[in-house]
C-alpha positions, 0 to 999 in steps of 0.5 A: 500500500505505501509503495502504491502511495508512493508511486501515485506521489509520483505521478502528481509532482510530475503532472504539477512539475509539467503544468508549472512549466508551461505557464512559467514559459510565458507568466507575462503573455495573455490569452482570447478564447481558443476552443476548447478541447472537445471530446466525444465517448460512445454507447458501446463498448469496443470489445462487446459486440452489438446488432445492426439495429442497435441505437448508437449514443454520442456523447461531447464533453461540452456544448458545441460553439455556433460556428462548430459541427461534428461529422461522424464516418463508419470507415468510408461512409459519412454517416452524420446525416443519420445522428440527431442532436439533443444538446451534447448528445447525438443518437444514431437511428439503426431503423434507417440504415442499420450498422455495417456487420463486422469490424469496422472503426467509427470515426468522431470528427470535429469541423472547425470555423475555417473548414478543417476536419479535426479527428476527436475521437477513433472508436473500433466497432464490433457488429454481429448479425441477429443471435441465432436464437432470434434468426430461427425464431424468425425462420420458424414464424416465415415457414409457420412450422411449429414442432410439439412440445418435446418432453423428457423420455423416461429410460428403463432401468436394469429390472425394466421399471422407468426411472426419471431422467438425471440431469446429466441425461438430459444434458445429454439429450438435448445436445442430441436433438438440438439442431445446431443454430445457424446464422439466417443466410438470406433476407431482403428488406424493403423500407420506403419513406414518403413525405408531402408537406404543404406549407402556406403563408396565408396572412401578413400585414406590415405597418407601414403598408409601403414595408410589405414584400413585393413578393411572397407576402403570402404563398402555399408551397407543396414540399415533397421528400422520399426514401428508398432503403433496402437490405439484404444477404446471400450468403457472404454478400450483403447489402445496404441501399439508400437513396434520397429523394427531394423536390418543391413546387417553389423553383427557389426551393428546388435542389439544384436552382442555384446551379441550374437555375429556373432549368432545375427539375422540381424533383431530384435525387439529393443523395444515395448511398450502395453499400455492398460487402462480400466477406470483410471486403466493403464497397461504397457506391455514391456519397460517401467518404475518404481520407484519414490524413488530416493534410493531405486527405481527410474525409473528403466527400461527395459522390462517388467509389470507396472500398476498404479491403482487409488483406489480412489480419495485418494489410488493409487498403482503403482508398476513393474516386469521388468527384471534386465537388457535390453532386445532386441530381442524376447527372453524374450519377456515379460521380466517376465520369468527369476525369479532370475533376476528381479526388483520388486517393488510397491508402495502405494500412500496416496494423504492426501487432495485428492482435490488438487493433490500433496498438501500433498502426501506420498509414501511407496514403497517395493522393491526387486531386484535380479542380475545374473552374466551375460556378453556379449560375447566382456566382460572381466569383473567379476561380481557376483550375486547380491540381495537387499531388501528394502523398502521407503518413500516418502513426497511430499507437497506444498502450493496453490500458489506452492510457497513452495515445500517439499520433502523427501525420505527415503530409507532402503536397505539390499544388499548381495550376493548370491552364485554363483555356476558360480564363486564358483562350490565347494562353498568354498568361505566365503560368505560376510555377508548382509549389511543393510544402509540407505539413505535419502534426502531433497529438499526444495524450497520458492519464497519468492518474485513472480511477484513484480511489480517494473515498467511497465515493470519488475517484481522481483522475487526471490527464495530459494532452499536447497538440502540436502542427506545422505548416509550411507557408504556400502549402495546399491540399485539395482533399484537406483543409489546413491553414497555411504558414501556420506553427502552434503548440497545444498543451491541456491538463484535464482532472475530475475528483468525484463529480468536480472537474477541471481544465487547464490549457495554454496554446501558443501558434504563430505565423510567417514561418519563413520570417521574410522581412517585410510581411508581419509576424503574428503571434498568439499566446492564450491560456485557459481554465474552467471548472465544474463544481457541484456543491453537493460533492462537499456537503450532504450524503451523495446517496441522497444530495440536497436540491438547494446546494446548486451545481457552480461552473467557472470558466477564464479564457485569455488571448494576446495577438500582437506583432513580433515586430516591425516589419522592414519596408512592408509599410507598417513603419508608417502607421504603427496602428496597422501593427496589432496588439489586442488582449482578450479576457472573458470570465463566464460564472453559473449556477444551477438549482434542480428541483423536482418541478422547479429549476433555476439558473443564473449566470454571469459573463464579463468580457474585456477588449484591451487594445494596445496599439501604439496611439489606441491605448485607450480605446477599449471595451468593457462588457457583462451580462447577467441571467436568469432562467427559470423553468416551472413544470407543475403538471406533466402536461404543463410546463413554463419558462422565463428568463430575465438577461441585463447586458451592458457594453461600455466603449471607451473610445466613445466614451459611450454605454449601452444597456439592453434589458429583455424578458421573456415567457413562454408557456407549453400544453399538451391538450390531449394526445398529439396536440401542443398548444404553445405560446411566447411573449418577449420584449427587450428595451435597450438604449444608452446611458445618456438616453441618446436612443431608445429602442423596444421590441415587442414580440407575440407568438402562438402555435397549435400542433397535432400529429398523430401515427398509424402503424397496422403492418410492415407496408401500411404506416401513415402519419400527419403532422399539422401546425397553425401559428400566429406571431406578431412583431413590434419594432420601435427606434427612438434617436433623440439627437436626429429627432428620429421616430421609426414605428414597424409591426408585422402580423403573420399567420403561417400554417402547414401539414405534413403526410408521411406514407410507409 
């Protein structure tokens, strides 16, 4: 025991020793809000196998910011289209296309603001067919053959008397007359979906009369959307069909209007996806996915081929022909057909200890890409033909207990441009010369402690991850998304002690890697903390916790970007200014109270914009807000909910503070079964503190929805869904100063129905 303690002592100095380091680089240096480290946890278990039908449950560590999406792959197959979100949650529906069978690896991606796919989670999928009992249960049902009930034979003994059967007989007998349960080796299913929607403004009234659309004021729309999903097996063959169909009798609507514009057809097929899979071989037909270098290729989609062949336990190949962009409708319907406007990949996997996946597993991806200039009918912009070749590496290695984790990436890439006989008819223009870059990466993370018991109740764990990535400047990849010029190292400290958890970070990335003279050098140093603290892990019985002690949340995020230097001869020298130096501090606090029919929340946000720019010193900002939500459930067919929020922003430039002040309730009923009456009331005053401006906005809405289902066999579903709602807009602004006085109200009555078949 004192030798455990000891080695755990261990573990904590170096873990402090390593957080101290990384501050005391950079004690003068602030910070703005880089995103958080995000992390994604599955349902399922990696060594437990589970059925093609089984509901798949994602879960985030935190809140996805507005600009954030997460896209999910099953080897080469985009799969987010298939989750539905519910907060920090994303279920996976299995009825619509059921899992894949087999091994296979589900991929959790993060798209980042700027486009780039950042790989946040690798999970190994296990998935079997139907047990065996339930296969034949369901052969027994289709061939309506039902045996009698089998009894217990009586044996004779020596002298001739029957005696009853032990249990090792009937062990025995019924190994014998049990046949041995098979898996079903052939099944088709069919599952169309079928949805008619109308949707119809009719009533809207604007004051003054002169605001009212010239068009559209009011309309009736009739949507149309459907699904074609199959499956089946024959022995070792199997397959998984979806196609997606969509149409609108509004042209605007319609799927392709804004490359076809007023030509494009009213219903068309928006997406399909073929999944064949002969053995462990998989063959994807039609939108779907390939890539996993981050540089080079990652997770590039669209229309088009991708196969993932295991050679054995030890080779696999996977790789793709996808068309450059998007495809919609049945033109190009394989995604194949433009040779000069592809994405081509492959890349040979190499598991170096095949007996454990993952344990130490290199990637070497070749890469091709080619781009023609094309635009949609409502685009302006210019663009020119693009190319580029190039090929990448990828390590990926963890222990047995997956407490470490590494995994870099190389990428090489050489990126021009072709001539373009659309820009360029004569072949007068300087061709550029080819660019050759290169970009690498990273990541690395240890739980230095997992599972320390430190009472009954709780355990600590704490975790380090660095993330570093370079990239050269002029570097590009067709099939990835990187930001060139680009160095940045990534350290986070992650710990939970029972229910309280904590996260230290610190980032530091600049640019202008090749230090030319006369371009600026940016540099960003940021560092962050945040910590969730629920009172109830201090005070009280965790058996049986008090609502009045509430959950606490604090968090701090810190950004400096200011110039290195002075460039020479860039032009900075005569506006000093233009050379940023800008400190961004946000402090955010919380507080939460959950009772049983009642809960409260209160929060409070501080931000501050401190400019120190050479001659703008002075010119900076001062924000806070305050909230306070509250919701009230005193039946389980009723709920309410309010919210009061004061917001404060203070610009010293100007010399100038603005306040806005809103509040908000809302009301929810469920009448009967199917039918939700809804209502909601707003208004927000906001003005300055010299009582310049005033302005107020009043907002009214009411809905009433009802739907219901009928579900009678296989093929004869049928559900409606309807909706009335009624919202009237009150806008009025004030300007004392200019004698400005500005009225607007708009009324609007929308309504629709939805039919869905099968």
């Amino acid at each position: 025991m004192k030798n455990g303690w000891k080695f755990d002592k261990i573990h904590i100095a170096v873990a402090l020793l390593m957080l101290a380091t990384i501050f005391v680089r950079d004690n003068n240096l602030s910070a703005q809000t880089p995103i958080e480290n995000l992390t994604a946890t599955a349902s399922f278990q990696a060594d437990q196998a589970i059925t093609p039908d089984t509901t798949i449950v994602i879960s985030l560590n935190r809140a996805l910011r507005t600009s954030e999406k997460i896209a999910v792959t099953i080897e080469q197959t985009d799969v987010s289209g298939l989750f539905s979100q519910t907060e920090n949650r994303f279920n996976y529906d299995a009825r619509l296309l059921p899992l894949p069978v087999g091994n296979s690896t589900l991929t959790v991606y993060l798209i980042e603001p700027n486009g780039n796919w950042r790989e946040i989670a690798r999970l190994p999928l296990l998935v079997e067919s139907r047990k065996p009992e339930a296969a034949q249960t369901e052969n027994q049902t289709e061939n309506q053959t039902a045996e009698p009930p089998k009894t217990d034979k009586i044996k004779p003994d020596e002298n001739g008397a029957e005696k009853p059967p032990t249990e090792e007989t009937k062990t025995e007998e019924t190994k014998a007359e049990t046949p041995p349960e098979t898996e079903k080796k052939r099944f088709f299913k069919f599952l169309p979906t079928f949805t008619i929607a109308m949707q119809a403004q009719p009533f809207q009234t604007n004051f003054p009369v002169e605001n009212r659309p010239e068009k559209r004021a009011t309309f009736n729309d009739f949507d149309f959307t459907g699904s074609l999903k199959t499956e089946g097996k024959i022995g070792i063959l199997s397959n998984e069909s979806n196609f997606d169909f969509a149409g609108s009798s509004f042209k605007q609507k319609t799927l392709q209007f804004g490359a076809l514009g007023e030509k494009a057809p009213d219903v068309d097929l928006a997406s399909y996806l073929m999944n064949l899979q002969i053995g462990r071989a998989k063959f994807s037909l039609g939108h779907t996915s390939f890539g996993g270098n981050r540089h080079l290729v990652s997770s590039f989609s669209s229309r088009g081929l991708s196969v993932n062949i295991p050679i054995n336990k030890r080779f696999d190949i996977t790789g793709g022909i996808l068309n450059g962009t998007s495809v919609l409708g049945l033109g190009n319907f394989f995604g194949v057909s433009k040779v000069r406007h592809q994405m081509q990949g492959a890349t040979l996997g190499i598991e170096i200890f095949p007996k454990r996946q993952n344990a130490m597993r290199l990637e070497i991806t070749a890469f091709n890409g080619y781009l023609q200039a094309l635009n949609g009918v409502s685009e302006g912009r210019v663009v020119d033909t693009e190319r580029s070749r190039g090929f990448g590496l990828r390590f990926l290695t963890t222990d047995k207990t997956e407490r470490f984790k590494l995994e870099f990436g190389y990428a090489l890439s050489r990126f021009f441009n072709p001539q373009d006989s659309t820009l360029d008819p004569e072949g007068n223009a300087v061709p550029l010369p080819a660019v050759m870059r290169s970009a690498h990466y990273a990541d690395a993370s240890y739980q230095f402690l997992k599972d320390i018991k430190l009472t009954k109740t709780k355990n600590l764990n704490l975790s380090f991850a660095f993330r570093y990535e370079f990239v050269e400047p002029l570097y590009r990849s067709l099939g990835a998304s990187a930001s060139a010029d680009k160095f940045s190292n990534d350290y986070t400290l992650d710990g939970s002690i029972g229910e309280i958890t904590f996260q230290v970070g610190h980032l530091r990335s600049n640019d202008n890697l090749r230090n030319v003279p006369s371009i600026l050098k940016l540099l960003t140093r940021a560092n962050r903390f945040s910590v969730a603290l629920p009172l109830t892990a201090f005070i009280g019985k965790p058996e049986n916790p008090s609502p009045f002690l509430p959950r606490l949340g604090y968090s701090f995020d810190r950004t400096r970007n200011f110039g290195a230097g002075i460039p020479t001869n860039g032009g900075f020298e005569i506006d000093l200014t233009t050379i940023p130096e800008l400190v961004n501090s946000n402090q955010t606090f919380s507080s939460a109270w959950q009772f049983k029919k009642f809960n409260i929340e209160y929060t409070y946000n501080r931000s501050f914009a401190d400019n120190r720019q050479t001659e703008n010193a002075g010119n900076d900002q001062l924000g806070w807000v305050h909230g306070v939500t509250i919701g009230i459930n005193p039946l389980q067919i009723l709920s309410f909910n309010g919210g009061f929020t004061f917001d404060s922003q203070r610009n010293f430039e100007t010399n100038q503070v603005n306040r806005t002040k809103s509040i908000n309730f809302g009301a929810n009923w469920q009448m009967f079964k199917g039918a939700t009456l809804t209502g909601e009331i707003s208004q927000a005053l906001a003005g300055d503190l010299a009582r310049t401006s005033r302005n107020r906005n009043v907002n009214y809405s009411g809905q009433f929805a009802y739907n219901f289902n009928v579900e009678k066999s296989r093929f004869r579903k049928f559900g409606m869904q309807t909706f009335a709602r009624f919202a009237d807009a009150f806008v009025r602004r004030r300007d004392f100063t200019n004698d400005f006085n500005n009225l607007t109200r708009t009324k609007i009555l929308t309504a629709g129905m939805t039919f869905n078949f099968f």
